[in-house]
N, CA, C and O atoms as a GROMACS GRO file, in nm:
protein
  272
    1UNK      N    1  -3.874  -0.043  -5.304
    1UNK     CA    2  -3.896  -0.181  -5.342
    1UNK      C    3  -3.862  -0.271  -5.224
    1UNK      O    4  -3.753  -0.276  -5.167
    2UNK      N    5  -3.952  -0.329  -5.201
    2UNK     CA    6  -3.943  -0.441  -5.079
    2UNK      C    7  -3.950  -0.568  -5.108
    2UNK      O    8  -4.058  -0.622  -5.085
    3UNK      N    9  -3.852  -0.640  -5.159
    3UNK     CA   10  -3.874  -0.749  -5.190
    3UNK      C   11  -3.919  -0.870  -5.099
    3UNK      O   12  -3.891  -0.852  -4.981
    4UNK      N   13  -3.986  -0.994  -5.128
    4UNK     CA   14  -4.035  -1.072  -5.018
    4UNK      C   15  -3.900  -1.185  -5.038
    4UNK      O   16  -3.822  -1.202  -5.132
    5UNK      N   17  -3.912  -1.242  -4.923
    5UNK     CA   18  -3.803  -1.366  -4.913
    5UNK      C   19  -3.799  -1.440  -4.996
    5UNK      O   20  -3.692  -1.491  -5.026
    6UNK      N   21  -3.887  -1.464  -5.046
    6UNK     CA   22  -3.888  -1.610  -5.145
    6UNK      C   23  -3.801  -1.564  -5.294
    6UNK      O   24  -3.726  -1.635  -5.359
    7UNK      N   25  -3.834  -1.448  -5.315
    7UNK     CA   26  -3.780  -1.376  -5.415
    7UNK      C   27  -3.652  -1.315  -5.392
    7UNK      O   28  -3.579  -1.294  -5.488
    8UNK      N   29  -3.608  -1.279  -5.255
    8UNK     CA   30  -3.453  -1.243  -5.232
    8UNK      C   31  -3.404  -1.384  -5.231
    8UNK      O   32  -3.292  -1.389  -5.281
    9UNK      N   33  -3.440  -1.480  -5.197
    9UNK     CA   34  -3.341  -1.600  -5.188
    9UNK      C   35  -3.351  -1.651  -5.319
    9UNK      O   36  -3.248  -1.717  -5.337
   10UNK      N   37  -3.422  -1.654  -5.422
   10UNK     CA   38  -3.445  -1.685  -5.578
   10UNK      C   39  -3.333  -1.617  -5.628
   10UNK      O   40  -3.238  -1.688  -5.660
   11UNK      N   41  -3.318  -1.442  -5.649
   11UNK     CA   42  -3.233  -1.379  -5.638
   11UNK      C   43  -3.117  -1.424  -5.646
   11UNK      O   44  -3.036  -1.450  -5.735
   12UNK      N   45  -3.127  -1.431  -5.508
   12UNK     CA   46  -2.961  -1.504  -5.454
   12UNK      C   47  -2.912  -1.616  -5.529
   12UNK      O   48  -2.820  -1.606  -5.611
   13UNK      N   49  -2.978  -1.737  -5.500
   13UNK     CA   50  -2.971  -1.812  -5.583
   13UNK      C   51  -2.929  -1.789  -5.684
   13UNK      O   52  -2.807  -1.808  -5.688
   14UNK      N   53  -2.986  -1.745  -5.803
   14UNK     CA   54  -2.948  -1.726  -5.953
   14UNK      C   55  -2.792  -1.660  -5.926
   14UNK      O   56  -2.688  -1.712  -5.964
   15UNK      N   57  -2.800  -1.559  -5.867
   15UNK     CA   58  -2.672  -1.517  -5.880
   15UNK      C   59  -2.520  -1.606  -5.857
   15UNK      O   60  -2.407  -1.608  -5.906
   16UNK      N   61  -2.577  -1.659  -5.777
   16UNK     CA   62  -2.480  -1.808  -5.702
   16UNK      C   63  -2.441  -1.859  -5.850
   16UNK      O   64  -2.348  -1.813  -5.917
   17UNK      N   65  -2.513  -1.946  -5.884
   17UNK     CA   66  -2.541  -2.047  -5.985
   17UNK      C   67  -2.484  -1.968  -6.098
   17UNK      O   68  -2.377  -2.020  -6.129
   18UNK      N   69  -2.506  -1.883  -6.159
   18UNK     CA   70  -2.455  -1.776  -6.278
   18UNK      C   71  -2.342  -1.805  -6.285
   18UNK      O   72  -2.282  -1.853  -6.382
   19UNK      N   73  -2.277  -1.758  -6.112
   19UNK     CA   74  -2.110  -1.673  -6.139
   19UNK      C   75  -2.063  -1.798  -6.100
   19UNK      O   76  -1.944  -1.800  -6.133
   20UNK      N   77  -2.104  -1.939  -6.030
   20UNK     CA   78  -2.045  -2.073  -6.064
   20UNK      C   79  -2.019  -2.112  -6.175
   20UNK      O   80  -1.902  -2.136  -6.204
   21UNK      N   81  -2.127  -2.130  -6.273
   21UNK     CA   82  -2.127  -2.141  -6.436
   21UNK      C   83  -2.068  -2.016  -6.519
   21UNK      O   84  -2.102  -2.030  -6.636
   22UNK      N   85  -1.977  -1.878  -6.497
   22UNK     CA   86  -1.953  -1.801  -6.558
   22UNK      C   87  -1.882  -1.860  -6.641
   22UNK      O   88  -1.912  -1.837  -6.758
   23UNK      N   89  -1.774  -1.946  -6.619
   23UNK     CA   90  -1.689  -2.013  -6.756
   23UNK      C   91  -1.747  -2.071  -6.893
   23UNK      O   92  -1.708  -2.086  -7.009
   24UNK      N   93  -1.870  -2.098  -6.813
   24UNK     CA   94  -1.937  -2.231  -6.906
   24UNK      C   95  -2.013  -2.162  -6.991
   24UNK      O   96  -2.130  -2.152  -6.952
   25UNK      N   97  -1.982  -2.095  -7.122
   25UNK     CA   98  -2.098  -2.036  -7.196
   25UNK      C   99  -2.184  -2.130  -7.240
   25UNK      O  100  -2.302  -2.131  -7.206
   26UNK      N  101  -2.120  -2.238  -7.339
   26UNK     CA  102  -2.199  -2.324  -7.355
   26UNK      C  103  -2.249  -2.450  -7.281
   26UNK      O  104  -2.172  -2.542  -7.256
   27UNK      N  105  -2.407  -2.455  -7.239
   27UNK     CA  106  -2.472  -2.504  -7.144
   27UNK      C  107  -2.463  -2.636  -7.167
   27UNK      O  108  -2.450  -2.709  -7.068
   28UNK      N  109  -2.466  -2.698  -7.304
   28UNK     CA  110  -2.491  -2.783  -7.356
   28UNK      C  111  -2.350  -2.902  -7.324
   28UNK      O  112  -2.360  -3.023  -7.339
   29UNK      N  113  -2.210  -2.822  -7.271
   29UNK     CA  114  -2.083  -2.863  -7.256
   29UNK      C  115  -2.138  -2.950  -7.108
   29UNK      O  116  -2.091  -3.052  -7.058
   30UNK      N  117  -2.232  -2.880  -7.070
   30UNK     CA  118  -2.258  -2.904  -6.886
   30UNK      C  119  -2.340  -3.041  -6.859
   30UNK      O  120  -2.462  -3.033  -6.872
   31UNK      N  121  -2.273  -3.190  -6.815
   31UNK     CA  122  -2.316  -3.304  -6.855
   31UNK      C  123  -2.321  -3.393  -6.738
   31UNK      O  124  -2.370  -3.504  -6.719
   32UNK      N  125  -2.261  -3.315  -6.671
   32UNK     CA  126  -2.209  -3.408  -6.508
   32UNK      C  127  -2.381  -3.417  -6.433
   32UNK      O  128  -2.456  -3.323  -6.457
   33UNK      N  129  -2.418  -3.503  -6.368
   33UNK     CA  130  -2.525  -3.494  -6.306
   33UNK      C  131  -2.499  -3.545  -6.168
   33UNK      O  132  -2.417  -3.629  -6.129
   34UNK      N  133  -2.584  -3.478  -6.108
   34UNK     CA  134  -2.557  -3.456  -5.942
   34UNK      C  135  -2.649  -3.581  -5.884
   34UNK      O  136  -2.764  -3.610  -5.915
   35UNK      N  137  -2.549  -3.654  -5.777
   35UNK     CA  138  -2.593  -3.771  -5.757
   35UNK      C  139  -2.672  -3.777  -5.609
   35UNK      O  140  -2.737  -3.872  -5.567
   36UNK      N  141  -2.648  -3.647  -5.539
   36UNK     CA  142  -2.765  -3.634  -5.384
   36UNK      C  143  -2.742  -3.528  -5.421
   36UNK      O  144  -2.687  -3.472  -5.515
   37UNK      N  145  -2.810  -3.498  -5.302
   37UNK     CA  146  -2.839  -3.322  -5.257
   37UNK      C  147  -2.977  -3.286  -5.333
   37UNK      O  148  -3.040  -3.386  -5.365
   38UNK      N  149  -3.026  -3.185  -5.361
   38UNK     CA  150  -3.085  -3.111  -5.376
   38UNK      C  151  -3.138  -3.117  -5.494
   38UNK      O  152  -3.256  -3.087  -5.510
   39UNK      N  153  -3.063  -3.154  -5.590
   39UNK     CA  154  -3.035  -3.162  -5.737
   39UNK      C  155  -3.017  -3.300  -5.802
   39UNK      O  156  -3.010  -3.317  -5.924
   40UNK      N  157  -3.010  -3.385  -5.722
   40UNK     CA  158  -3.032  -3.502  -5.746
   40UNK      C  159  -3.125  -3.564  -5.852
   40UNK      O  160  -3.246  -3.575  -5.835
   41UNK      N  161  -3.052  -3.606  -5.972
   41UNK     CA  162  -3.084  -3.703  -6.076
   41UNK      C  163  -3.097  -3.532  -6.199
   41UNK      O  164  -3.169  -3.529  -6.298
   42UNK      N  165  -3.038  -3.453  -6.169
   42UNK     CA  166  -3.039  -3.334  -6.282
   42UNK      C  167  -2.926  -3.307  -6.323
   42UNK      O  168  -2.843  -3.292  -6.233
   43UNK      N  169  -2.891  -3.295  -6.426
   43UNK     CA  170  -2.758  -3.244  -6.446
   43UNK      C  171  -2.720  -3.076  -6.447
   43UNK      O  172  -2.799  -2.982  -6.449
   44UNK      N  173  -2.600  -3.075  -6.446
   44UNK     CA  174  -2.550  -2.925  -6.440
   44UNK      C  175  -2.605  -2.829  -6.537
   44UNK      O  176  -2.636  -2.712  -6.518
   45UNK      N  177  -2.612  -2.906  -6.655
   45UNK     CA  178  -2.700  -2.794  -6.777
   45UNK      C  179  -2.854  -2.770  -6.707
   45UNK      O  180  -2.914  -2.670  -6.746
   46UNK      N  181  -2.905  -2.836  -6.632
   46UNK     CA  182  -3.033  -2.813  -6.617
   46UNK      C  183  -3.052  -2.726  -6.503
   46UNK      O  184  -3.154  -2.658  -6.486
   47UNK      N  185  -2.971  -2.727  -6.442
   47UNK     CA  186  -2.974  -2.612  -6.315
   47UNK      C  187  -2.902  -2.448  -6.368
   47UNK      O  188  -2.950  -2.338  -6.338
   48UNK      N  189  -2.777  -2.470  -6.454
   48UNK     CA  190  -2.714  -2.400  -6.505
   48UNK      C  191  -2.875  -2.269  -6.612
   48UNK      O  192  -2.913  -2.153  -6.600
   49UNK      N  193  -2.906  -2.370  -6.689
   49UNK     CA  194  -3.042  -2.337  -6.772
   49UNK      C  195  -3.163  -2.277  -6.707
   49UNK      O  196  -3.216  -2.179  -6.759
   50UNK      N  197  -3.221  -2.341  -6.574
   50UNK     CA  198  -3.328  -2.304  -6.493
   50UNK      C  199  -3.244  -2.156  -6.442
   50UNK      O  200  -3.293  -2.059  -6.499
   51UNK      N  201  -3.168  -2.131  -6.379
   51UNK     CA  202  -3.083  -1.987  -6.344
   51UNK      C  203  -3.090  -1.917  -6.430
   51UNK      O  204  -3.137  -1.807  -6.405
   52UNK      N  205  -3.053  -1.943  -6.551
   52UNK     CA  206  -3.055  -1.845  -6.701
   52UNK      C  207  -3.190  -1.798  -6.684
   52UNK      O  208  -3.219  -1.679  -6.674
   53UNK      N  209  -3.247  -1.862  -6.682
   53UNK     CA  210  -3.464  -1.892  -6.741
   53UNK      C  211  -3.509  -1.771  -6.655
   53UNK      O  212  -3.567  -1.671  -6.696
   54UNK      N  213  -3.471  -1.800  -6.523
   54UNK     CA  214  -3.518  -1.733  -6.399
   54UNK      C  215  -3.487  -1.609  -6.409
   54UNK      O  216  -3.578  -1.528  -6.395
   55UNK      N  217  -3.349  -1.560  -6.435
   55UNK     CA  218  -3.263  -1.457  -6.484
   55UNK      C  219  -3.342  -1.368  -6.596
   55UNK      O  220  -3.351  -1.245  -6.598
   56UNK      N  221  -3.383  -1.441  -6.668
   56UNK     CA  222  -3.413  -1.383  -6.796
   56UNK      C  223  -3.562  -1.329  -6.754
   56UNK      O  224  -3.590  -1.211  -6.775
   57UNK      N  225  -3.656  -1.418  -6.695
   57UNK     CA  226  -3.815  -1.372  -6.672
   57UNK      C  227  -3.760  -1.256  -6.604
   57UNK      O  228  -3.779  -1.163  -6.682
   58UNK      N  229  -3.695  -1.209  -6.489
   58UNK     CA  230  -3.662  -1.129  -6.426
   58UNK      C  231  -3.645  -1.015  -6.457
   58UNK      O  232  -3.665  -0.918  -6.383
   59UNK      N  233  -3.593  -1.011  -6.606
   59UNK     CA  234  -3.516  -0.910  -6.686
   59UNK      C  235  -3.663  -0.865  -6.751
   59UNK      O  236  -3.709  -0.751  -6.755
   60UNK      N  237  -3.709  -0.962  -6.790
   60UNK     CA  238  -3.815  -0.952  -6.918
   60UNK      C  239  -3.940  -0.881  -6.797
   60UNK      O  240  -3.968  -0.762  -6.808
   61UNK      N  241  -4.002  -0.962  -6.694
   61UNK     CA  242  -4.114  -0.953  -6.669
   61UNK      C  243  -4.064  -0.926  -6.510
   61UNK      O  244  -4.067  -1.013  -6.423
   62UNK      N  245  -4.013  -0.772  -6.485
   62UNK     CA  246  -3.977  -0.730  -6.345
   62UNK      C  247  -4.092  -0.781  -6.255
   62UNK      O  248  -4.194  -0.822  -6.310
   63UNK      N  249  -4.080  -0.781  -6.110
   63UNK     CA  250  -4.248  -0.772  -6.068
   63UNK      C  251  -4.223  -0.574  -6.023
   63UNK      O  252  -4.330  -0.520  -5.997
   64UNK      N  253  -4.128  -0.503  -6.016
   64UNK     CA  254  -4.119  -0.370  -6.020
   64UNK      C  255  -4.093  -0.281  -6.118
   64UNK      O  256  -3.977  -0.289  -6.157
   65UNK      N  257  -4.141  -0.221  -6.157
   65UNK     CA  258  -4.078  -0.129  -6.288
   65UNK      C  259  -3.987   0.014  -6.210
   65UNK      O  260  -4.030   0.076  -6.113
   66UNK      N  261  -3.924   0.028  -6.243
   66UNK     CA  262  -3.837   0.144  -6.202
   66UNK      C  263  -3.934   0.261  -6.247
   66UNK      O  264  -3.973   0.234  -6.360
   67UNK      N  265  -3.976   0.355  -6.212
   67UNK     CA  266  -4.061   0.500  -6.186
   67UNK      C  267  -3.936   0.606  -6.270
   67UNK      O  268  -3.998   0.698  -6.324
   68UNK      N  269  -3.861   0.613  -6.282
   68UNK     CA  270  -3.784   0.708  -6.350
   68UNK      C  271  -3.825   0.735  -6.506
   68UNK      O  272  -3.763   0.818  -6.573
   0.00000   0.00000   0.00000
């Protein structure tokens, strides 16, 4: 499996974002919104949520299936 960049740094990403939010089960607690950067005018549930989302297609809809 060779993954392409865009997809190792997606990857990455999610993982980042996950184990930042590991405390936070509930998303809905997550209210603070980010005032520059990157994320600007979104709040924490919505980045927290897009990571889950991403996470989850990942799980659900590999782009590799394991051969075993």
């Amino acid at each position: 499996m060779n993954e392409n960049p865009l997809q190792l740094a997606t990857k990455n990403w999610i993982e980042a974002v996950q184990k930042y939010y590991e405390r936070e089960k509930d998303r809905n607690e997550l209210t603070q919104v980010f005032m520059r950067g990157y994320f600007a005018g979104w709040s924490e549930r919505e980045v927290a949520q897009l990571a889950d989302n991403l996470a989850k297609n990942d799980k659900e809809y590999p782009l590799w299936r394991d051969k075993t």
